[in-house]
N, C-alpha and C positions, 0 to 999 in steps of 0.2 A: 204338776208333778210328773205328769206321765211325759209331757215334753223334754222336761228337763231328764229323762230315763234316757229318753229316745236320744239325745244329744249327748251325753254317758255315752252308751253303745256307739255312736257313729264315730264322737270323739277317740275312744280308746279301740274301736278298728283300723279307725287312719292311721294311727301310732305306731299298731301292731305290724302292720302292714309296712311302713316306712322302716320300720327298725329290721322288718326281716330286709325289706332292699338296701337298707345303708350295709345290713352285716357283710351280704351278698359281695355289694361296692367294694368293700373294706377288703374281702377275698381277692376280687380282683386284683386292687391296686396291691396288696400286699405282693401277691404274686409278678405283678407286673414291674412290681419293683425288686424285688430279689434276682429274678430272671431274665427280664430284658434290660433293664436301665441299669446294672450293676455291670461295671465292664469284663468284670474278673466272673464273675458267672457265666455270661451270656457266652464269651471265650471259653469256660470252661462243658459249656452245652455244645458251640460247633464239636470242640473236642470226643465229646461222646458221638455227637450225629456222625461224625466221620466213622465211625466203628461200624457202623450198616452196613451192610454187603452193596445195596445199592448204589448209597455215596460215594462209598470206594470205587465202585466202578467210574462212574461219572465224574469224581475228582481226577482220578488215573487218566482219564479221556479229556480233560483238559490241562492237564500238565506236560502230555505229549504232544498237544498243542502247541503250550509254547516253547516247549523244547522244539519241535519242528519249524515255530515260524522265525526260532531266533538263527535256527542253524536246518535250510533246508533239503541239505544234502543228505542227510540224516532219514528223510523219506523212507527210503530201501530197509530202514531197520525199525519201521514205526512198529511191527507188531510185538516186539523183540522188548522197546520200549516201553509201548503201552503196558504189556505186562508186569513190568519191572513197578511202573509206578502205580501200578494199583495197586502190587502189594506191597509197596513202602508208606501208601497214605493208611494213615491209622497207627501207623509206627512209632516209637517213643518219638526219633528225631521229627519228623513228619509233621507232629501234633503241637511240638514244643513250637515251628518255626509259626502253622497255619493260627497256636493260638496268639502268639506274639503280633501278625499281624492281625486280626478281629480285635485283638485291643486296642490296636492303633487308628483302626475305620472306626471301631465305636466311640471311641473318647473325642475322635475328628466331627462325626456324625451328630454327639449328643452335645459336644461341649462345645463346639466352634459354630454349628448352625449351616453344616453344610447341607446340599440340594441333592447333591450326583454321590454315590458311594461305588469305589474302584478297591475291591480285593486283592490283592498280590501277595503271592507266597514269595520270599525270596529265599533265594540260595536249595530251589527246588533241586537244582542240578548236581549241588553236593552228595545230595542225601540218594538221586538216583544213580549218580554213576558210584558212588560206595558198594550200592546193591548190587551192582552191575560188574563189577571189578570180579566176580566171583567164577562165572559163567559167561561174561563177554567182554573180557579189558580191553579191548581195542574200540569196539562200542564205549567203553565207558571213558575213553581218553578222549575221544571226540567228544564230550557233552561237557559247556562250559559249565567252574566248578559256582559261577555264581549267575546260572538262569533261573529264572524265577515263571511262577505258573499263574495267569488274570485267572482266579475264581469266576470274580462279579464283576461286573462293570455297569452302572446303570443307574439309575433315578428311581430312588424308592416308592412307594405308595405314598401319598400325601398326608393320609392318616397316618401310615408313619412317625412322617415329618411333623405333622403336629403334636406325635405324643412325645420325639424328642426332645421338642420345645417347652415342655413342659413337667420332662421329667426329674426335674431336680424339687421339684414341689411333690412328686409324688410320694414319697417319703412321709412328711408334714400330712396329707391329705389323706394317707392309710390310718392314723393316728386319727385325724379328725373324725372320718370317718365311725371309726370304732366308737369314740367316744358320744357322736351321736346317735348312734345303734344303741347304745345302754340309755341317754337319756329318754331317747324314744320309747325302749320297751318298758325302764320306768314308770313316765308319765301315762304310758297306757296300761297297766297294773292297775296304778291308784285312781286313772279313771272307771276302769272296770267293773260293771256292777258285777260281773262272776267271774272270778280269777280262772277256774279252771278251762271257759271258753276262750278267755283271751291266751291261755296257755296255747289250746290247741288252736286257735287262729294264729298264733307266732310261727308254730311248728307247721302248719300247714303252710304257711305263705312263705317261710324260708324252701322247703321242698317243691312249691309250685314255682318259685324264681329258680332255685337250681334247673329244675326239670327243661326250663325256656332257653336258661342259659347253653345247658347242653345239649337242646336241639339246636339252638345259634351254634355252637361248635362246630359240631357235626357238618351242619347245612354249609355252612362258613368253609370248613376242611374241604368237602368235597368240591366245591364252588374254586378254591383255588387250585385244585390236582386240575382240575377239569381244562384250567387255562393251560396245560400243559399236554402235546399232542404227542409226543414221541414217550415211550411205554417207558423206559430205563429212565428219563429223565422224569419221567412221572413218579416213581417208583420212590428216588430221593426224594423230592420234594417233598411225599406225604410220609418216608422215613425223618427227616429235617423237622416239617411241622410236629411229629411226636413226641421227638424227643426233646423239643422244649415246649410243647404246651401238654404233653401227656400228663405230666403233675397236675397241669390246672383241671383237668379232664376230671381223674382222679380225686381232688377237692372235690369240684362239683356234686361227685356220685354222693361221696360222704357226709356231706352238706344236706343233699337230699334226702339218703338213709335216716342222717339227727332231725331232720327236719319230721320225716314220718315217723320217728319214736316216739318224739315229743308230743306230735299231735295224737298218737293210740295212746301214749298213756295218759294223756289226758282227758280226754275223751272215756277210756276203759274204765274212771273210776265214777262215771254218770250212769251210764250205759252202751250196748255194743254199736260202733258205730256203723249204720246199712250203708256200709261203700260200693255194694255191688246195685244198691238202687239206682245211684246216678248214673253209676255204668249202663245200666239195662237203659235207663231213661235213652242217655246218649244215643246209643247203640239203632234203637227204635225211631229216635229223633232222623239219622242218619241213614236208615236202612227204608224208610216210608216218605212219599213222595207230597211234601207240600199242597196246600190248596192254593197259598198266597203267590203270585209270579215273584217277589222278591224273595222270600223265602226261597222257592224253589229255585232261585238265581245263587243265592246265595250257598245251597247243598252243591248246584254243580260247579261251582268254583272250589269246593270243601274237596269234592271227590274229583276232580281234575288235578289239583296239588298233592291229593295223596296216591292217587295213580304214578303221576310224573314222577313222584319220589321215589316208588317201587320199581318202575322200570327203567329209570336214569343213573339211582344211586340205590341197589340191591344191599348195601351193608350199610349204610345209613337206618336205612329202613328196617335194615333187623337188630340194629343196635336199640334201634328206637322202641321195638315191640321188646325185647329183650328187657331194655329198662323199666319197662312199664308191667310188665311182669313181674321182675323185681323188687321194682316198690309195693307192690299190690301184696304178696309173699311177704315182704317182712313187714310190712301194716298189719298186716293179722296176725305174723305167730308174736311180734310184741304186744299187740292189743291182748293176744291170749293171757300173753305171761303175766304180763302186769292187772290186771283182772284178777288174777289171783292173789296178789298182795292187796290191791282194793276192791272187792267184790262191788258190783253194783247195788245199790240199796235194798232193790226189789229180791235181787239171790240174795243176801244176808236172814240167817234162822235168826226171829223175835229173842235178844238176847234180855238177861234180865233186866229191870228199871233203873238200876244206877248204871250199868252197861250200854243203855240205850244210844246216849248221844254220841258217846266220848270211843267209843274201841273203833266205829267206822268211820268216824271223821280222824281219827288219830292212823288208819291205814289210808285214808284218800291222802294225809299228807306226807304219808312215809310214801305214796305212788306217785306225787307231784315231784318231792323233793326228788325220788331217783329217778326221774324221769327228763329232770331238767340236768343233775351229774351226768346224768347216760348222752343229752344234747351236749353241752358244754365238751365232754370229754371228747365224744365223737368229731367233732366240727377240730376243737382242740388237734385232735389223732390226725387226723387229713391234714389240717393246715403242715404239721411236723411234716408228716409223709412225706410232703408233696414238696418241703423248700428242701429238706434232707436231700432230698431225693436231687436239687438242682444243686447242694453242696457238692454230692457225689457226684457229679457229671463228669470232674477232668478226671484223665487218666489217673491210676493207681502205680504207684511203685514197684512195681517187683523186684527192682535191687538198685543199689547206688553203689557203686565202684566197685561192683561185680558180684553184689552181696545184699540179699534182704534185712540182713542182721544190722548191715549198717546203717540203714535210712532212721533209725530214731538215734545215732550215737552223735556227738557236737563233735567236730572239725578235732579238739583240741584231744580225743581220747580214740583217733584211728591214727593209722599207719600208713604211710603211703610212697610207694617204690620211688626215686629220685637218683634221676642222671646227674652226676657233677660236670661241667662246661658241655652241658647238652650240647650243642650248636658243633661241636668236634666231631661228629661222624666221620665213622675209618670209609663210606662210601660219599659223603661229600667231597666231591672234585677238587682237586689242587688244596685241597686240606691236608697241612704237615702236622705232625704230633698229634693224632688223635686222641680224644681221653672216651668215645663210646662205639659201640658192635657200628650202630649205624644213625642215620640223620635221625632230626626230630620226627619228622612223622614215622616214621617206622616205629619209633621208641612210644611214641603213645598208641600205634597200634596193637604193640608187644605189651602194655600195661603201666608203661612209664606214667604216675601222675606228676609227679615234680620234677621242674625244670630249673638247671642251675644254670643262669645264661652271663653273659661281658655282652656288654654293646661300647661301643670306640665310636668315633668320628673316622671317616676317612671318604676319601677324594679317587674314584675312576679314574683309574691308571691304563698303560697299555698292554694288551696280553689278557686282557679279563680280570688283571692283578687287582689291589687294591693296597692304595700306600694311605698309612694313618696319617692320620692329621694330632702331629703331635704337639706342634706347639714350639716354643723352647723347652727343654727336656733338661730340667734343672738335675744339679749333682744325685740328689735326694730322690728324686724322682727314676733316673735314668737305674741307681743300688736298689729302688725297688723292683723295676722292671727283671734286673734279673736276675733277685731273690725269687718273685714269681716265675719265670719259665727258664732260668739257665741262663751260664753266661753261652752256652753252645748257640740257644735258639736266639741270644739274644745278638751273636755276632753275626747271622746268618740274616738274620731280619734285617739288619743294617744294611750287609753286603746286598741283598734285596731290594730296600728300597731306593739304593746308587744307580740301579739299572729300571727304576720305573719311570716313567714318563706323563706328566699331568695334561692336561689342558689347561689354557689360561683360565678360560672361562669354566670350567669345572666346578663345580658347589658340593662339597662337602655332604655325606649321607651317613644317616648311622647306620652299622655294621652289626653282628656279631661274632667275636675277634676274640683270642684269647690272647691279650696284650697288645700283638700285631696283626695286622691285618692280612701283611704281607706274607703271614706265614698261613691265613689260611681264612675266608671273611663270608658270612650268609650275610644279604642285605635282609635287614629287620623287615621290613616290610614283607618280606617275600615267607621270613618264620612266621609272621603274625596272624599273616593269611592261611599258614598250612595250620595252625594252631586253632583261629576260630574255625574252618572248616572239621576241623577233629571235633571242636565242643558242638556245630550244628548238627553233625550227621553222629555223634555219641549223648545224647540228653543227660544219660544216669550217672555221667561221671561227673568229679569233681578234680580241678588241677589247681594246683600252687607255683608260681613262678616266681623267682628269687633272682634278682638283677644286680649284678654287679657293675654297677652305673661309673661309664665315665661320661656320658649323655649329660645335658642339663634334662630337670623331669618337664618342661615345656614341651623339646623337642621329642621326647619319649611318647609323653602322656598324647599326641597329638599323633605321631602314629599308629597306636594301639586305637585311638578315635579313627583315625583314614581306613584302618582296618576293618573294623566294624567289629571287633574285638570288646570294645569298649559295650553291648549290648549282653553280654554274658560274667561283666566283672562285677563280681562281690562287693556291694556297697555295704554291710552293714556292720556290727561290731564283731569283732575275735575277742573275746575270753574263753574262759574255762567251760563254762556251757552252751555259748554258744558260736558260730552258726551248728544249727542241726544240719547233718547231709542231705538227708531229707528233705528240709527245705531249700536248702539252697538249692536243689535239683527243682522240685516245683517252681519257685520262682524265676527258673533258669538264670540266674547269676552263680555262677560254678566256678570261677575262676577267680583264684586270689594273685591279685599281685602287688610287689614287695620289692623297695629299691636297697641294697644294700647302705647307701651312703646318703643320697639326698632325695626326698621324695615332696609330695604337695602337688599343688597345681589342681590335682582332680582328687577327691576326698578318697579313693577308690585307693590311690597309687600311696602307699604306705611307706612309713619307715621302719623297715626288720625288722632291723637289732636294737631301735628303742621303744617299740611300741609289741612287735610280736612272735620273733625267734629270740630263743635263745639255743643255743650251739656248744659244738664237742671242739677241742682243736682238730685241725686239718692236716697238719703239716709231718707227716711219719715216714720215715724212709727205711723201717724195714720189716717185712711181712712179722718177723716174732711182735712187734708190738700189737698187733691187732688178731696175734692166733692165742699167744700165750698166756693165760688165766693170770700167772701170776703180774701180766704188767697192763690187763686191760684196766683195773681200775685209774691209773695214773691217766689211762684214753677219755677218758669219761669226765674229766675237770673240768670245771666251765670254762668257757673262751668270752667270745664278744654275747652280748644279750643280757639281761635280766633275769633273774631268776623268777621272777615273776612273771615273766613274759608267757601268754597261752600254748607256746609252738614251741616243741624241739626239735633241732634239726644233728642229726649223726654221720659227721664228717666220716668216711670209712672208704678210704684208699690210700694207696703206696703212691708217695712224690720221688720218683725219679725224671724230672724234668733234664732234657725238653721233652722224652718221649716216654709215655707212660703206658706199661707193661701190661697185655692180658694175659702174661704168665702172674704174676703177681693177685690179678682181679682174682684167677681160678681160683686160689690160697685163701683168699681174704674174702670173698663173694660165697664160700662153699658153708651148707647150710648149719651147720656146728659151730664153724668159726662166726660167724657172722649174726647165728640168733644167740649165741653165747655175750656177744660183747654189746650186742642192744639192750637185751636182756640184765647184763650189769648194771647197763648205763642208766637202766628205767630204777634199777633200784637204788641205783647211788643219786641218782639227781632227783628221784622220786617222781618222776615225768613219765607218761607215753613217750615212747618215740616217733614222733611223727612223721618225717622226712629221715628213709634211710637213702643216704647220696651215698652214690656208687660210682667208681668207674669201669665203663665193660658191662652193663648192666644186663648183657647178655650169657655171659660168661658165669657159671656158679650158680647160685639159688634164693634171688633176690626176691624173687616175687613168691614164691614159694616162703619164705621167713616172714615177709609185711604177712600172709596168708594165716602163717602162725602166731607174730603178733596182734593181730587183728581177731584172733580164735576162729577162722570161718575153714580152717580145714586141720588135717589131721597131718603131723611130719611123715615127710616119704618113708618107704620101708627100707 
């Protein structure tokens, strides 16, 4: 009998003991999977590390790097530089480009089985010479607008690489884990001959593995800052290492906390447990000098490693006494409290004989059961904290299209300022008949989100000109030409293209032309790059691009790809609720693009007017139509689009082709006239107005009206 006691006890200790290490495990991997193996996490943790004062430094100091080793002439202005880039690391743009790449090393790293990990930020050079344009434009014209900065370059730890290999099990294995953490503490329950000791052997042995784990932390933390000789570079690294294992840190303590609750209250409803006898034992064991030579071998390696630790790592070592202090403190004021709910047998007053058995065993179990909610909740509480905690890592919003208000409203319930035939700037070069103040990127500097663009084919001519590639230019085709721009511009473009001069070998490039090329043409490529440049070095904005295609979408879609464009476009659905701004901003896809006519090719490149605008007519040739109350409604008619379609778009300029008037814009642009007839429109068509398209977008009070469409300000005085 007493055997079979004796094998009870050893059995249901192994249990106790296992189930506290598998919970332990299950911490881990939990962690380890949230936080390192999850790509969008671990990106979303450089994200925060970069916010350090330290790292900032040290990223700033290698992105001058390779700003210098790409362009070294640049030397004479390294201080000028360096400062620049320290303070643009950390910055919306900055964070959006460095976590775009860490998802592309870690999905390389974890899912492909690579050995060597190489970080590059690209289009570092965007976002430094933008900052730079302020205080040193001539510095900032020299820095190309797509250099990129090597973070890392290097061969991870092998244990690394081993846990990459492995980490798509981890998942499955946190699970498993857990599960065998309950069977264990089960089957050690019911072997149990005293539930209340195996209670407090659970809770002790989960807080004696924390305790281990968190001096391996610790020991571990310092151990790797240590391989780092240079102070600033030190500095990040053990910034870096916090802010993605400080959660785990964190767990641990709490873990260890639940773990000493569990074992005092357990323990508190036997009697008080003498915790300071071991200590004294220890202490005595440690402080008096062995008679055995092994023994006494063994104290001076005890106090050799705890010397080393005091004088090698001074804040390890006070973390360490710190913590031990803390657990000792809250071991006793809960052992106090709960003692009080279950008194111990010996303090409970002789109550009467039917009272005997039943009121103290009936508080030892009201002290087990809260003892074990208090562990569960606890251990519970940490876990949240700590993966919250890595939720929260990536930057925070503070506005989306210049406005906090807007980050939780959907695409299809804001407003957003829109140039009509963008690509016309009155300072683009040998541009005839402009329809805006000035080019594209000024226009999105100034706040322009929507772009109304023509793309043509055409063929490099001589003179810098640019003759379209028309084709045969059927009857139909030729009465549309110059319903759209006049028969003025339309005889001029002819006389035009008599006098340009091709090469044989010449290959056809697409343009952005409004009809003709000849009268005025941006190479697409050359817009698409000043375009994604705007979306790299602007994160919080969201833009709309609306293409009036005489392109096939092959050769479109394939530029927008050459561009690198295609890394910030809108894959997912427009309706009525969604995309959020918000999210399209975090996920960095911000750009919607929309082929007036034929679209496909890439899921991305849309068709408007059947799938997502719908539209006001265009075509008004005299300011009373769009000032005077009594004939806006007739402006407000549906044109092309669906009524059901998520996007409205508000045609809202004067057609006097070929040259169209910023006397006219002033008229029609000025803020009465203009939030007057949106305003109608939202309630005749029953729509937001989404895309107010302007021409002169400078001219009048466009941005100021989206402002008051949007509610985020108040009308001028």
């Amino acid at each position: 009998m007493a055997n079979r006691s004796r094998a009870r006890r050893i059995g249901s200790t192994t249990l106790g003991v296992l189930a506290a290490i598998l919970l332990l495990l299950s911490l881990l991997t939990m962690y380890a999977n949230r936080v390192l193996f999850d790509s969008q996490q671990f990106a979303n943790h450089v994200g925060a590390a970069i916010e350090e004062p330290a790292v900032k430094d040290e990223v700033g100091r290698l992105i001058t790097d390779g700003i210098i080793d790409a362009q070294p002439d640049l030397v004479a202005v390294r201080p000028v530089i360096q400062s620049v880039a320290a303070g643009v690391v950390g910055s919306g743009a900055f964070n959006d480009l460095l976590r775009a790449a860490v998802r592309d090393v870690h999905r390389t790293l974890f899912k492909h089985d690579k050995n060597t990990v190489t970080l590059t930020v690209a289009d570092v050079g965007v976002v430094v010479s933008s900052a730079l344009e302020t205080f040193a434009p001539k510095v900032a014209k020299r820095i190309h607008s797509r250099s990129a900065a090597q973070i890392l370059d290097g061969k991870p730890p092998g244990w690394i690489l081993a846990l990459a290999r492995v980490a798509d099990d981890v998942e499955v294995l946190a699970i498993v884990l857990v599960v065998l953490a309950v069977v264990a503490a089960v089957a050690g329950f019911v072997l149990a001959p005293d539930w209340r000791r195996q209670l407090t052997l659970l809770g002790a042995s989960v807080a004696v593995g924390a305790v281990v784990l968190l001096v391996a932390y610790l020991l571990i933390r310092s151990l790797v800052a240590d391989q780092v000789t240079d102070p600033d570079t030190r500095a990040a690294v053990e910034a870096v290492w916090d802010t993605f294992l400080g959660g785990l840190y964190t767990t641990l303590l709490i873990a260890a906390g639940a773990g000493v609750i569990l074992a005092a209250a357990a323990r508190s409803v036997v009697r008080p447990v003498p915790i300071e006898r071991p200590v004294e034992e220890a202490w005595r064991r440690l402080t008096t000098v062995p008679e055995r030579p092994a023994a006494r071998a063994l104290r001076a390696v005890i106090l050799v490693a705890i010397g080393l630790l005091i004088v090698l790592n001074r804040d390890t070592a006070v973390d360490l006494a710190v913590l031990a202090v803390g657990l000792y403190v809250l071991f006793k004021g809960v052992e106090e409290l709960l003692r009080l709910i279950a008194r111990a047998p010996e303090a409970v007053p002789a109550p009467p004989a039917a009272q005997a058995v039943h009121r103290p065993e009936r508080r030892r179990r009201v002290a087990l059961g809260t003892a074990a909610a208090l562990f569960v909740g606890v251990v519970t509480l940490g876990v949240v904290s700590a993966f919250n905690g890595s939720s929260e890592a990536s930057p925070s919003l503070d506005e989306c299209n210049g406005s906090a208000a807007l980050c939780g409203e959907p695409l299809a319930d804001v407003a957003l300022p829109a140039a009509h035939n963008a690509m016309s700037g009155a300072d683009v070069p040998d541009y005839l008949f402009p329809s805006q103040d000035h080019a594209i990127p000024q226009q999105l500097e100034d706040g322009v989100r929507g772009l109304l663009i023509d793309t043509h084919y055409g063929i490099p001519a001589n003179g810098g000109k640019v003759k379209t590639d028309l084709g045969k230019l059927t009857s139909t085709e030729r009465q549309e030409y110059v319903d759209e721009i006049g028969q003025e511009a339309f005889d001029a473009a002819l006389r035009i293209r008599d006098r340009l001069v091709t090469s044989e070998d010449a290959e056809h490039q697409i343009y952005l032309c409004h009809r003709f090329c000849e009268l005025g043409a941006v190479p697409l490529d050359q817009a698409l790059g000043q375009i994604r440049d705007f979306a790299v070095s602007h994160p919080n904005q969201v833009l709309v691009i609306v293409n009036e295609d005489y392109v096939s979408p092959k050769d479109f879609v394939a530029a927008v790809e050459k561009s690198g464009l295609d890394e910030y476009v809108y894959r997912g659905p427009i309706d009525e609720s969604s995309p959020i701004l918000g999210e399209m901003i975090s996920s960095g896809h911000r750009v919607v693009l929309m082929a007036e006519n034929k679209a496909g090719v890439a899921p991305w490149y849309r068709n408007g007017y059947r799938d997502v605008l719908q539209e006001t007519p265009y075509s008004f040739k005299q300011v009373s139509e769009l000032t005077d109350p009594a004939t806006l409604a007739k402006t407000c008619k549906p044109n092309r689009g669906s009524s059901d379609n998520p996007l409205f778009l508000l045609n809202h300029w004067i057609d006097t082709s070929p040259a169209p008037k910023p006397s006219n814009a002033a008229q029609v642009n000025d803020y009465t006239a203009l939030l007057a007839r949106a305003q109608t429109c939202e309630r005749l068509r029953d729509h937001v107005t989404n895309l107010v398209a302007v021409d002169f977008y400078a001219t009048g009070d466009l941005m100021k009206v989206v402002d008051k469409l949007n509610e985020v300000s108040e009308p001028p005085p």
